[in-house]
N, C-alpha and C positions, 0 to 999 in steps of 0.2 A: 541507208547512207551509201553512196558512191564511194568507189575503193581509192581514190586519192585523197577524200575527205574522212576515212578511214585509220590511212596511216599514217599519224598525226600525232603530235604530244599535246595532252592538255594538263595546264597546270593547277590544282585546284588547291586554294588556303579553305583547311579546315580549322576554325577557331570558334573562340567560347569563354564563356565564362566555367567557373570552377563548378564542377559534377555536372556537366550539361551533357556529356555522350560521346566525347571526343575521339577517348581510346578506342573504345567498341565502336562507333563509328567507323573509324579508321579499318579494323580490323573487317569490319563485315564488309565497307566498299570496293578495300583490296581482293576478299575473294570472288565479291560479285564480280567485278572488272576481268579478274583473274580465271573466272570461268568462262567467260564469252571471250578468252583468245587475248588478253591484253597483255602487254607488261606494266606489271606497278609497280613503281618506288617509291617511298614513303621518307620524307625528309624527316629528321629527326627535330624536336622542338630546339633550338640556340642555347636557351638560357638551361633547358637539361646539359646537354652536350657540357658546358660550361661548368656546372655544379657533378655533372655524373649525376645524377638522381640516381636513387632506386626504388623499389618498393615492396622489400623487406615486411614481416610480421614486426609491432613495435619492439616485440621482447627480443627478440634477434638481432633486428636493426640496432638496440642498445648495446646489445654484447659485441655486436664486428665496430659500432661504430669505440666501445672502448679500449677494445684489441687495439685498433688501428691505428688512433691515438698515441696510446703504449708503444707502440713499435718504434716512434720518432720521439721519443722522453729522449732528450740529452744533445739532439740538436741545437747549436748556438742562434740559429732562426728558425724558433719552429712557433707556429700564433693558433689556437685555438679560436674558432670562428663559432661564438655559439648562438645559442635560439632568442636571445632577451631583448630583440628588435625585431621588427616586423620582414618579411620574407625579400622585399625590391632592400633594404637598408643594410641586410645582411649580407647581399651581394656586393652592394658598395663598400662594407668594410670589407670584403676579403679582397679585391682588386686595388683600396687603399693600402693595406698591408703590403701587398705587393708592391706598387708605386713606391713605397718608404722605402721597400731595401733598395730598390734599384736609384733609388733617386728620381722619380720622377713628381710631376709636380700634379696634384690630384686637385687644384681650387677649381678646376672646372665638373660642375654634379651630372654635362650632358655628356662627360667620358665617356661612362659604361655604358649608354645607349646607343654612343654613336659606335662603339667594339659588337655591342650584341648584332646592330644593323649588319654593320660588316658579315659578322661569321654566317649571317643570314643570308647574303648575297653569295656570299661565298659557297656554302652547306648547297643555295638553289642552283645556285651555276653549275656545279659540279655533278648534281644530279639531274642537270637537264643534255649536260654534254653526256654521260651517260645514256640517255634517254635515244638520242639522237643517233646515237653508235647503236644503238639496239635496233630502232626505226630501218638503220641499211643493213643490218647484218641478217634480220631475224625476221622468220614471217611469221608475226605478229600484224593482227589487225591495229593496234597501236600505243603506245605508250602515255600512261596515266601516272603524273606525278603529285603526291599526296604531298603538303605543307602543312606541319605543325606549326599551324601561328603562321603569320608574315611578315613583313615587315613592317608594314602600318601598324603593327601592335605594340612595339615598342615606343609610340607616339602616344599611345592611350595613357601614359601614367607623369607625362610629363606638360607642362604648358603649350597652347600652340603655340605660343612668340618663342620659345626652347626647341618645338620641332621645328618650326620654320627658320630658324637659326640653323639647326643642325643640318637643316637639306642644304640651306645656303654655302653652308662652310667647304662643304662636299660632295657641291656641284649634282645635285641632285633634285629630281622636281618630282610631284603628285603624281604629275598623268603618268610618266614614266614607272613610277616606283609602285603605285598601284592598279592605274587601269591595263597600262600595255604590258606588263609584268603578270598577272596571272590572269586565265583565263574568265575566273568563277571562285566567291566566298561564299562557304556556308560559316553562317555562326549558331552553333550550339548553345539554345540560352539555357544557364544555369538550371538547375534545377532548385535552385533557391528563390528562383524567381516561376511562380505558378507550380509548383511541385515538393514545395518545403516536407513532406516527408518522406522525401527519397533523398534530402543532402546529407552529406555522409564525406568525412574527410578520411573516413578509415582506410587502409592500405592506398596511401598516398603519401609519402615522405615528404614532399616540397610541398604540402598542402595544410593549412592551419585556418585558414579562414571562416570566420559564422557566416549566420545565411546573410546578415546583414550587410557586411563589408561583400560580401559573395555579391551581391545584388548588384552593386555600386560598381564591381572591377565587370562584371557581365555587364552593365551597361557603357561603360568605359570602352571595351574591347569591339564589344559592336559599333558604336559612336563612330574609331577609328577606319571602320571602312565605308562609312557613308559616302556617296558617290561613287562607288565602284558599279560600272554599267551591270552586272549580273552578282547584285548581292542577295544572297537569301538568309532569312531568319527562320530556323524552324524551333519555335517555340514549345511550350508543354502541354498542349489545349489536347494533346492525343495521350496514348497508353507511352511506354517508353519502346515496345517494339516498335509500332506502328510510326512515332517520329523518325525511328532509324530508317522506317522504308520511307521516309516523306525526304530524309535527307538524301535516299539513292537515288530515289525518281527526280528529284532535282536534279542533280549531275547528268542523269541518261539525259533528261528533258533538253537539256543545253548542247550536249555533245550530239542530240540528233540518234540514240539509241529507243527500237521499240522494246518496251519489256513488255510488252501483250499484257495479262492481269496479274502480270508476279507481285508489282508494288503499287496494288490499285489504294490510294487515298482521293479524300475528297477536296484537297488543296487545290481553289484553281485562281486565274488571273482573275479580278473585277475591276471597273473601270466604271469614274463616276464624273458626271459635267456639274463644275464648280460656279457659282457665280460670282463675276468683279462686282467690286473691286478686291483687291486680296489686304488681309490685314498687313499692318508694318511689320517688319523685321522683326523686333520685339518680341511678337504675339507665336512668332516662330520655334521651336525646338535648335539647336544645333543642327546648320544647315550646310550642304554643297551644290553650290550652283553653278549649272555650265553650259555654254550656248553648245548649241546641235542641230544640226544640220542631214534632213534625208533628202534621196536623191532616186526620185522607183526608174528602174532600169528595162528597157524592152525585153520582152520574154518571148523567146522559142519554141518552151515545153508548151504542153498542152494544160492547162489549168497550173499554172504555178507564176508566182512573184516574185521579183527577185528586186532588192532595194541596197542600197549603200547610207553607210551613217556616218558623220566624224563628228565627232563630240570633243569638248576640250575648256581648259579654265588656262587664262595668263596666255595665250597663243601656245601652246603645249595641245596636241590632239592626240585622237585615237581612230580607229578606222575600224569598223565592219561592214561585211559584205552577207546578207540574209537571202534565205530561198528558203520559200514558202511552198506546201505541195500537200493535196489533200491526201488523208489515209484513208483505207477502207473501211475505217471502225467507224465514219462519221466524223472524224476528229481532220488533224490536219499533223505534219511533221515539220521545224522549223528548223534548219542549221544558217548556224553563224560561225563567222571565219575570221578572225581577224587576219588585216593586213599595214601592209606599209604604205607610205603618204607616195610612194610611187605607183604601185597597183592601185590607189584608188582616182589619183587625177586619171590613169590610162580607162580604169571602167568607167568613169563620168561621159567618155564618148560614148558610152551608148546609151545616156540617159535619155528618158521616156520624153517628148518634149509634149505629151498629151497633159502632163504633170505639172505641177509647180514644183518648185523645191521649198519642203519645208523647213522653217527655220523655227526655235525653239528656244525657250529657259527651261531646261529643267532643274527642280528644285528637289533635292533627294534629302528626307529626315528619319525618324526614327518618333513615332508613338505607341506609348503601350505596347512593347513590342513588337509591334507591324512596323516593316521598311515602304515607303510611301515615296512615289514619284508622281511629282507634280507637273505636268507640261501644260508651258501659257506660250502661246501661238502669237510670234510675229511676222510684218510685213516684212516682205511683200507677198502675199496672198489673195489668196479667191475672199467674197466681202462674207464667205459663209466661217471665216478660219477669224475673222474680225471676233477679237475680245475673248475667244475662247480657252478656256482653260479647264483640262481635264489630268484628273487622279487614277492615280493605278494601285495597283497592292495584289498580292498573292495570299489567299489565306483558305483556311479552312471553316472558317466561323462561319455564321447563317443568324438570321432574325435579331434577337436582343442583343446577345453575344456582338455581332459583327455591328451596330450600332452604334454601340457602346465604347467600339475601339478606333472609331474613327474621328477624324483630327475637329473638334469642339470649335478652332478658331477658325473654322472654314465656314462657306455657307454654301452646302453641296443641295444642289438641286436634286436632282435624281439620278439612278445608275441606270450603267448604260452598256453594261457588259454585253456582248453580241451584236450590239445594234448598227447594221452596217451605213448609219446614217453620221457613225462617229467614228467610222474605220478610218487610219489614216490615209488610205489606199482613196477613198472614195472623197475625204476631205482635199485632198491635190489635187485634184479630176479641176482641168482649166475650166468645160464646157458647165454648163448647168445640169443637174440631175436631169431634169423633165423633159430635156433633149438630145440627152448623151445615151449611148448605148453600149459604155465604158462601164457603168454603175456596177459593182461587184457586190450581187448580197452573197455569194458562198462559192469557194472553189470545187463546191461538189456538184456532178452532173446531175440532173433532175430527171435525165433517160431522154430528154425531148431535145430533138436537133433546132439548135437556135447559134447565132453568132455571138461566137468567143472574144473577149477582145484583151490582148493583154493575158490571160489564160484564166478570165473572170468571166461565168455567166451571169446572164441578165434578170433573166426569169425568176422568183422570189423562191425560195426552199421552200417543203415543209419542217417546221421545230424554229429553234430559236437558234442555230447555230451558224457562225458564221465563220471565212474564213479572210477577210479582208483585213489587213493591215495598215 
């Protein structure tokens, strides 16, 4: 990575359902980060902050919690806040309790989520200005901010017509609050889902949940970031080490870091061509959809791509800027950058005019714990981009397994991972394949001097590997 694309903050929401990995999670990517030169700060979870959690032995935890109690006997406002409701209703009565004395008026139930939002914005703000102070002071290769939770999670327990109320009130939209807001989500799925006997509520004080209800809020908590351009799901399909390296390698993978074979998993992208027509809405999971738009931009380097994206729901967008560039392992390195709607109209002048510009639906869900992006390709295009529609998915699964998990109300033709006749790079190409000398099967040299074009050669690989986007 280039040292201005180096020293850089990235913000990443770690979230989950309950015993999915979160804290050790946290704890192992802080030092990973933290050994390769970074600074990390690690936002504290809101709704802790709020209650104080601890996590106390239970017999301890009993004895300070009846000390503590004891201390305030004989105050004329003192309320006992106890366990005989469920963990989100308990919260509500201690902030109603509050409201009574001061006189405030509690009939609204989207109060506390719209107080948790706040402390959330607030808790991120402050540690990103931090972050930023650290960035000019300190050489550090760059700063890495950890989030317990986000803000999109506080939407998970509540109705959408109640989140969409609540963004309304307070001037607040999606794209903003989730895509341009942090970098990258991992969600930790539960361990009660695909792992029921590793759940375990023991040495966790805010924690009371069965694996059942466990299920339900890990589905919930995922759900809420659906549509997030870089969301990953790292499931239970591995040992519990081996998920934790599957959750580092995702962050290095995104922020453009080699970890050579420290965190070698078998997680890779796969990509499958669907055919129309597509089932109705209906037949769909809980969906976000959002027009997108790429843009591949003239290249300088020697074998590298370089493309621009803005994606966006309701006229609200987002902006990235991609460079693609092959590694020596055979593989390839990809960083993305986000930008502002001012830097991206300024790179548009140097869009590739050998290219179309693709325009897109994507349709981002959630099956069987795989996150799924659907892209269905519209005009204006080449007549080869006519009607097509192609699936994506990150996973580790293979043969029955990987089968098995994929979306039933589709009617997916066949995969198509590598095939540089479904790269996006090669589907914009204006000219025809059979006469263009643009065609990009692999950004890796084959030793033989032939014309570059774009920083793609022509001549086919050996293997199946390609490097066309």
């Amino acid at each position: 990575m280039e040292k201005n694309q180096e020293k850089r903050v990235y913000m990443l929401v770690l979230t989950g359902g309950p015993c999915g990995g979160k804290t050790t999670g946290q704890a192992r990517l802080s030092t990973f980060f933290e050994n390769l030169g970074w600074k990390v700060f690690r936002v504290p979870e809101a709704a802790s902050v709020l209650l104080s959690c601890r996590s106390e032995g239970v017999s301890l935890a009993r004895d300070l919690d009846y000390k503590a109690a004891a201390a305030w006997v004989g105050h004329p406002y003192f309320d006992v806040i106890d366990n005989s409701t469920d963990f989100e209703t308990k919260i509500k009565r201690m902030i109603s309790s509050v409201c009574q004395k001061v006189g405030i008026d509690t009939g609204d139930p989207l109060k506390f989520q719209e107080n948790l939002v706040k402390t959330m914005l607030q808790l991120e703000n402050t540690y990103y200005e931090l972050a930023k102070g650290h960035i000019r002071k300190q050489n550090a290769r760059g700063c890495l901010i950890i989030c317990d939770r986000g803000v999109m999670d506080a939407g998970a327990y509540i109705s959408k017509d109640d989140w969409e109320r609540l963004l309304t009130e307070n001037g607040w939209n999606t794209i903003e609050m989730r895509d341009n807001r942090y970098n990258q989500i991992i969600h930790m799925v539960s361990a009660a889902n695909g792992a029921e006997e590793f759940y375990s509520v023991e040495g966790h004080s805010c924690r009371s949940e069965g694996v059942s209800l466990a299920r339900d809020l890990d589905y919930k908590a995922a759900a809420a970031w659906v549509g997030h351009p870089y969301f990953d799901v790292i499931d239970n399909s591995t040992d519990f080490e081996t998920k934790i390296k599957r959750m580092i390698s995702s962050v290095c993978q995104k922020v453009g870091i080699d970890t050579g074979d420290r965190l070698l998993t078998t997680s890779k992208k796969l990509k499958f061509h669907v055919l129309g027509p597509l089932p109705p809405d209906s037949a769909f999971p809980a969906f976000q959809d959002f027009d997108v738009e790429h843009d591949y931009l003239l290249s300088t380097g020697s074998r590298v791509q370089a493309r621009l994206r803005k994606r966006g729901q309701k006229g609200h967008w987002s902006y990235i800027h991609t460079i693609r560039r092959p590694h020596p392992n055979g593989q390839y390195v990809e960083v993305k950058t986000q930008m502002t709607a001012r830097d991206y109209n300024n790179l548009l002048a140097q869009a590739d005019a050998s290219h179309f510009k693709i325009i897109k639906t994507r349709r981002c869900f959630l099956v069987n714990n795989q996150y799924f992006q659907l892209d269905i390709y519209k005009e204006p295009c080449h007549t080869r981009c006519l009607g097509l529609i192609l699936l994506e998915t990150y996973t580790s699964l293979e043969g029955k397994a990987l089968e098995d998990c994929l979306p039933k109300f589709l009617n997916i033709k066949k995969e198509v991972t590598g095939d540089p006749n479904y790269s996006m790079f090669n589907l914009s190409l204006r000219e025809e394949w059979d006469s263009t000398q643009k065609f990009c099967r692999s950004l890796h040299d084959d030793g033989e001097v032939h014309k570059k074009v774009n920083g793609c050669s022509n001549p086919y690989m050996n293997g199946n590997k390609t490097g066309a986007i």
